[in-house]
DRENVEX-92544 format. One record per atom (N, C-alpha, C): x, y, z. Coordinates in steps of 0.2 Angstrom, whole numbers, padded with zeros to 4 digits, always signed. Layout:
XYZ/...
***
This chain:
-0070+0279-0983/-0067+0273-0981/-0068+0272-0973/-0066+0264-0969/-0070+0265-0965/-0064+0270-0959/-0058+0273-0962/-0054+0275-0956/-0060+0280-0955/-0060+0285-0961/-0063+0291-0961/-0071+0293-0958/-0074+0285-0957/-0079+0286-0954/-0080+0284-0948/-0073+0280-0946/-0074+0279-0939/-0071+0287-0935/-0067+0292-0939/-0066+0298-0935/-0069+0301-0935/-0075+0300-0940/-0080+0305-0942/-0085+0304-0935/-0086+0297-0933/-0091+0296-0929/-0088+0299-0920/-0083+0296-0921/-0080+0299-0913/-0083+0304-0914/-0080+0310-0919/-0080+0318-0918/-0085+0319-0914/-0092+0314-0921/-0100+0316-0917/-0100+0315-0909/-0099+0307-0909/-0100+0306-0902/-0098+0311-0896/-0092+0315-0897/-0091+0319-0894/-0096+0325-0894/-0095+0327-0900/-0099+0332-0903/-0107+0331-0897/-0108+0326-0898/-0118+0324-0893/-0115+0324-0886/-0109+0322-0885/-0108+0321-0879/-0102+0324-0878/-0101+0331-0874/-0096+0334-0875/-0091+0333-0870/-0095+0328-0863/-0087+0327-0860/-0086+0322-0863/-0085+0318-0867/-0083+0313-0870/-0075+0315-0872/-0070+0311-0870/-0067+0310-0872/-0062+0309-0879/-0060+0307-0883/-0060+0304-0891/-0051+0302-0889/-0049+0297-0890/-0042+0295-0889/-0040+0292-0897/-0035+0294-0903/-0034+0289-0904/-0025+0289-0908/-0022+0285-0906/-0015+0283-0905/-0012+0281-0916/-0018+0279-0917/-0019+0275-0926/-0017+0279-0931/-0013+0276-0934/-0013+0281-0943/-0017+0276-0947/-0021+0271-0944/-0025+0266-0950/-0031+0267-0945/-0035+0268-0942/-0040+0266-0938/-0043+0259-0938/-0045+0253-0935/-0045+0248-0938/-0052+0244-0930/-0052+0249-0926/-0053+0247-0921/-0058+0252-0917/-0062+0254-0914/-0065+0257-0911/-0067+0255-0903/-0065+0257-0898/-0067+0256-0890/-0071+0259-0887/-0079+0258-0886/-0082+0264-0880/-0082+0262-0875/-0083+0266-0872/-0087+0267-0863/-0094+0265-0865/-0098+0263-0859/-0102+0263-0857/-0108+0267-0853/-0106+0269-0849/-0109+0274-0843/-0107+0282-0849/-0109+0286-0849/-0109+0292-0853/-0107+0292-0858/-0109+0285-0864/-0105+0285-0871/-0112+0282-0874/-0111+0275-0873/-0120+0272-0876/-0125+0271-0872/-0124+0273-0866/-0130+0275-0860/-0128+0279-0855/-0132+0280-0853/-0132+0285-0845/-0130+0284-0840/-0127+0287-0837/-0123+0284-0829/-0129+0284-0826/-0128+0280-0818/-0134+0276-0815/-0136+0283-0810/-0133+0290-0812/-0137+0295-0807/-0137+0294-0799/-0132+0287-0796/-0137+0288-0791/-0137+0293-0784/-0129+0299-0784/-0130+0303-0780/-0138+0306-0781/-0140+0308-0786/-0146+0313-0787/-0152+0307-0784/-0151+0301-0788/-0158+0296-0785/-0157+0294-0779/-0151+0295-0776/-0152+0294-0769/-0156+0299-0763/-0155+0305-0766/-0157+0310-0761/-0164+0313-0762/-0166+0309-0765/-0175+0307-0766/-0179+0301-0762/-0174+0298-0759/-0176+0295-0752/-0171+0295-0746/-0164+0299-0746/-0163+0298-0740/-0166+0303-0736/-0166+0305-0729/-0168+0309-0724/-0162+0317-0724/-0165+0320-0724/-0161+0326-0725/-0154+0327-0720/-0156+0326-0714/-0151+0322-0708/-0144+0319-0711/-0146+0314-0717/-0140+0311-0718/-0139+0312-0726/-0142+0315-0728/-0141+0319-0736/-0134+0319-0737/-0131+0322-0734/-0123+0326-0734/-0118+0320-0733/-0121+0313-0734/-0115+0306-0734/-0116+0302-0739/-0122+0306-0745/-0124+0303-0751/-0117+0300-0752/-0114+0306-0757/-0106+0306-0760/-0101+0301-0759/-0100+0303-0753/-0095+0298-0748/-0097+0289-0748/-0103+0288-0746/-0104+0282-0747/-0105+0278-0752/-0108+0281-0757/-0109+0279-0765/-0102+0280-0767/-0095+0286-0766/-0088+0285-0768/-0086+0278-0765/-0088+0277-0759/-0083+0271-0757/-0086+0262-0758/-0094+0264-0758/-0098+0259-0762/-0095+0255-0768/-0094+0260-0773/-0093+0259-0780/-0085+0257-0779/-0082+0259-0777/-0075+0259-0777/-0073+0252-0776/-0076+0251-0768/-0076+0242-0766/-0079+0237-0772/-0083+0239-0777/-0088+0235-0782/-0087+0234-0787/-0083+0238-0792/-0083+0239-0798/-0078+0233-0800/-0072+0232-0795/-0064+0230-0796/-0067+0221-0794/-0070+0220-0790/-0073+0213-0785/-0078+0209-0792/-0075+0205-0792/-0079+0199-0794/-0083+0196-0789/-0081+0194-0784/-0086+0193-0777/-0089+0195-0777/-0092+0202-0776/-0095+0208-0775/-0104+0204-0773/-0107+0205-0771/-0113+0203-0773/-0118+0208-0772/-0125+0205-0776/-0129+0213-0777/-0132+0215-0771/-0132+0210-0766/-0136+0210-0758/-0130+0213-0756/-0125+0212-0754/-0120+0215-0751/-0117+0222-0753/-0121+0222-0761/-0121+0232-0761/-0123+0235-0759/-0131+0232-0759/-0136+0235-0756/-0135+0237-0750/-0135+0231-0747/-0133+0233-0737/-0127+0238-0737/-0122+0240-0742/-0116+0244-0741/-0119+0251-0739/-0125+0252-0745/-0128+0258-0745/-0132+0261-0741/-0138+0256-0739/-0143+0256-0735/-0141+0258-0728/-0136+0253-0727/-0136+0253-0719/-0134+0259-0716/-0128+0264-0721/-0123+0270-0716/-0130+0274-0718/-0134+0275-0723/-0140+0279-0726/-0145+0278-0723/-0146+0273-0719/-0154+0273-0715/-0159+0274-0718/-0158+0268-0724/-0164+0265-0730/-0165+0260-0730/-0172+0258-0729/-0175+0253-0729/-0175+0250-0734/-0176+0242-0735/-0175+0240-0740/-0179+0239-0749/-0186+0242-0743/-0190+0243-0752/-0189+0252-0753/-0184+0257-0751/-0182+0261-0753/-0176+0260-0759/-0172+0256-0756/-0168+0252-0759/-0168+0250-0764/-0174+0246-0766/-0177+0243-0773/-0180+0249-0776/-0182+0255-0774/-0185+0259-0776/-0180+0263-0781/-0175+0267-0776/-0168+0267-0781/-0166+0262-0785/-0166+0255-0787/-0162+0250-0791/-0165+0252-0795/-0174+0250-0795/-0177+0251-0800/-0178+0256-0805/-0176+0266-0804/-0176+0269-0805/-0171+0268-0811/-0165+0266-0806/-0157+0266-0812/-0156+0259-0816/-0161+0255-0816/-0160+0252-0822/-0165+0253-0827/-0172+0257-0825/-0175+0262-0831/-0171+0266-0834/-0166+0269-0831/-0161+0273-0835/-0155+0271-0838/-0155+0264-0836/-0148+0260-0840/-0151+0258-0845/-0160+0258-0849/-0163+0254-0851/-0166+0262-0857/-0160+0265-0858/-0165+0269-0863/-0155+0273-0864/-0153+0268-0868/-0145+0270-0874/-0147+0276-0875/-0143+0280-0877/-0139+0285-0884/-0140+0281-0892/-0145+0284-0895/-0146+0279-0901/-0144+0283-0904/-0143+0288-0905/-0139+0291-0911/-0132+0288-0908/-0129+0289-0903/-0122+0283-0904/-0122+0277-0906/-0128+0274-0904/-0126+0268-0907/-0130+0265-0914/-0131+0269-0918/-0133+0270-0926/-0125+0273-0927/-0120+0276-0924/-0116+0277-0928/-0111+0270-0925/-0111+0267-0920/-0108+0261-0919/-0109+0256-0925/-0118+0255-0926/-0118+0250-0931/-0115+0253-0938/-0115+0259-0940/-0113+0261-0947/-0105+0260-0946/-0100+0261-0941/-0094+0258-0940/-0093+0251-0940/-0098+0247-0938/-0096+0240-0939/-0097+0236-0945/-0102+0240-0950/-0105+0241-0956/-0100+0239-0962/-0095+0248-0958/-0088+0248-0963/-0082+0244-0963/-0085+0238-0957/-0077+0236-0957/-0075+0236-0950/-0075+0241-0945/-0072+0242-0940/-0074+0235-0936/-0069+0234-0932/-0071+0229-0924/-0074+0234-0922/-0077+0233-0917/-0079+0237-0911/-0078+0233-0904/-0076+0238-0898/-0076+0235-0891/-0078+0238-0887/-0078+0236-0880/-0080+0240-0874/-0076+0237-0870/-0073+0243-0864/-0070+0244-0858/-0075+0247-0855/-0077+0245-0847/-0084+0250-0844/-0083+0247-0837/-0080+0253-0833/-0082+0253-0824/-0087+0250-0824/-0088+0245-0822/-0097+0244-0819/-0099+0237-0816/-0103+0237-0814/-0105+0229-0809/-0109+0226-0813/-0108+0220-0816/-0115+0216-0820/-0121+0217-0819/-0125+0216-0812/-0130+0216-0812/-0134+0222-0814/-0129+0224-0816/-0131+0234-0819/-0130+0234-0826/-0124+0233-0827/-0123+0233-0832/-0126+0226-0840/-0128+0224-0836/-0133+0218-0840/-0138+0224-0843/-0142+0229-0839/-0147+0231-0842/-0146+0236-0847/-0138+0239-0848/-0137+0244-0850/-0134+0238-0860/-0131+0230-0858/-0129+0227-0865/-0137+0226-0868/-0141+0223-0863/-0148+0223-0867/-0152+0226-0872/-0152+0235-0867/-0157+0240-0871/-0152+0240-0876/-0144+0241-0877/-0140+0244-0881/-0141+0238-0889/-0142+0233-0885/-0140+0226-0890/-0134+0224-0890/-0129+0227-0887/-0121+0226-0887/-0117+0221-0890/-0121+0213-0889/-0122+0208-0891/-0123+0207-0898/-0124+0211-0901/-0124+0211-0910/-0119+0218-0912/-0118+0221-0907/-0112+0226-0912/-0104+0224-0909/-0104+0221-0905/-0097+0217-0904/-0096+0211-0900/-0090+0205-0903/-0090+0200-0900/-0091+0202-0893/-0094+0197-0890/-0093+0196-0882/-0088+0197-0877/-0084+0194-0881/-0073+0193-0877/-0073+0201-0877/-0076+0205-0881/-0072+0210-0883/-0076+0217-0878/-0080+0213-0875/-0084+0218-0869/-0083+0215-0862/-0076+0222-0861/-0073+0222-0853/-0077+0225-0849/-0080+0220-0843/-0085+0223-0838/-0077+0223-0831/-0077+0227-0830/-0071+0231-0824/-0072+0224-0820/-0080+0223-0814/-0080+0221-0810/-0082+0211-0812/-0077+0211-0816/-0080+0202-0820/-0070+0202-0820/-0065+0207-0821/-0060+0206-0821/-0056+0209-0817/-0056+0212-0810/-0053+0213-0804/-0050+0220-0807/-0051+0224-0810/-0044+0229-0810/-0050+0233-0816/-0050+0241-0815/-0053+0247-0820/-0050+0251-0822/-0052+0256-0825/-0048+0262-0828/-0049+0267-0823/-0044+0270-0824/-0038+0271-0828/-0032+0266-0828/-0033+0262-0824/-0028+0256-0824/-0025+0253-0829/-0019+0251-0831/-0018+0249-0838/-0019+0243-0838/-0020+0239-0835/-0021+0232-0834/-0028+0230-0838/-0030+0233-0837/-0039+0234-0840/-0040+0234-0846/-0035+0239-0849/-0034+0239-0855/-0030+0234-0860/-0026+0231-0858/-0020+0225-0856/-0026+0219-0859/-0031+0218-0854/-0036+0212-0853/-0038+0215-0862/-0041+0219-0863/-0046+0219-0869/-0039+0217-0876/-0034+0222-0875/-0028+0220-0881/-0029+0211-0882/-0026+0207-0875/-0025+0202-0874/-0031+0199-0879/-0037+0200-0878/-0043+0198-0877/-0042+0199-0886/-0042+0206-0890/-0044+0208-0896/-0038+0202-0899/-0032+0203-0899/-0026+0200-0902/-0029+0192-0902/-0031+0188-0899/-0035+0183-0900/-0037+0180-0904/-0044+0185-0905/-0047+0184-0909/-0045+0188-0914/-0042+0194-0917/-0038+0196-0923/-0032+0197-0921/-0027+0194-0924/-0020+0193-0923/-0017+0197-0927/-0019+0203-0932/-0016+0206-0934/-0015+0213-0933/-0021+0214-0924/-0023+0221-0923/-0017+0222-0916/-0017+0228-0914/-0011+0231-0910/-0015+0237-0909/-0015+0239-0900/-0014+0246-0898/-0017+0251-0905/-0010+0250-0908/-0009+0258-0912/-0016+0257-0917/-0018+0253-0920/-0025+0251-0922/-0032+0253-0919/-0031+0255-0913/-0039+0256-0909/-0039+0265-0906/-0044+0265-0907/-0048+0274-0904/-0053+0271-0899/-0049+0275-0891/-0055+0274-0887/-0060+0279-0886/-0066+0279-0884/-0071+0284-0884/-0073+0286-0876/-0071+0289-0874/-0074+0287-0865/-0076+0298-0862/-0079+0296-0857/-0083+0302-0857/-0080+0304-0849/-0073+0302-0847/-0069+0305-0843/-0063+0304-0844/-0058+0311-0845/-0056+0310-0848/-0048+0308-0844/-0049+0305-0838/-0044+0304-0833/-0043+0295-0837/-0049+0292-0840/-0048+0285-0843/-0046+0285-0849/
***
């Protein structure tokens, strides 16, 4: 049935991915939640992409800058893509077609999913399950990871929380608040205790 194959798939998802996470609170399962970044596609890598063009000089502020970059961006609906890029560029002493050189790099890698996840997404939604998504992340980025995934045919739209499109992320409960709010909506007879989230830290 479809509870037994929605735990059946966690298990996997885990199983392929072993910091993944698997959360689920259900005695009926009725609902399934992933991540994004290490669940149906690959995080954007960009301490390692970074240090493929900064200067060795300032190698050692990759971390620190990319922490307080993403930190400022993920939560901001303001945010804009030029104004990231200068966050980064400018303490890092990269010009700006190095810049595009990294973007370019990490949306080829947003742009190639976990297909074996998402062949068992489809066979979960196959059986019956909702599917959703909660994912840290900034649109501009995150467009290329809904596209290669198809995300757009495995779960309504409402039901894919982009962090940086509604001010607040995980582990914040508010985050999780937006999607309930969100799912209850459109199915009014789902609740919490109905969803398993799938996420590949396991602090969310």
């Amino acid at each position: 049935n479809s509870f037994e194959y929605a735990m059946a798939a966690t298990v996997e998802v885990e199983a392929q991915h072993p910091s993944c996470e698997v959360t689920n609170g259900a005695s009926a399962l009725r609902c399934v939640v992933v991540d994004c970044g290490g669940v149906t596609n690959e995080d954007s890598g960009m301490n390692k992409t970074l240090r493929s063009y900064v200067a060795e000089e300032w190698a050692k502020q990759i971390p620190e800058v990319w922490k307080q970059v993403w930190r400022a961006t993920r939560d901001n609906p303001d945010a804009s893509e030029e104004a990231f890029w200068a966050q980064i560029c400018e303490p890092l002493r990269l010009d700006r077609a190095a810049c595009r050189e990294v973007d370019r790099e990490i949306r080829e890698r947003f742009r190639q999913p976990f297909q074996e996840t998402l062949a068992l997404l489809r066979h979960s939604k196959a059986s019956g399950l909702v599917l959703g998504m909660i994912s840290n992340h900034i649109r501009f980025w995150f467009d290329e990871c809904a596209n290669s995934s198809g995300l757009d045919d495995l779960m309504h739209p409402d039901l894919i929380v982009v962090s940086n499109e509604v001010a607040c992320s995980k582990p914040s409960p508010r985050i999780f608040e937006v999607f309930l709010e969100r799912l209850q909506r459109l199915h009014p007879d789902l609740q919490a205790k109905d969803c398993a989230c799938v996420d590949d830290k396991e602090e969310n």
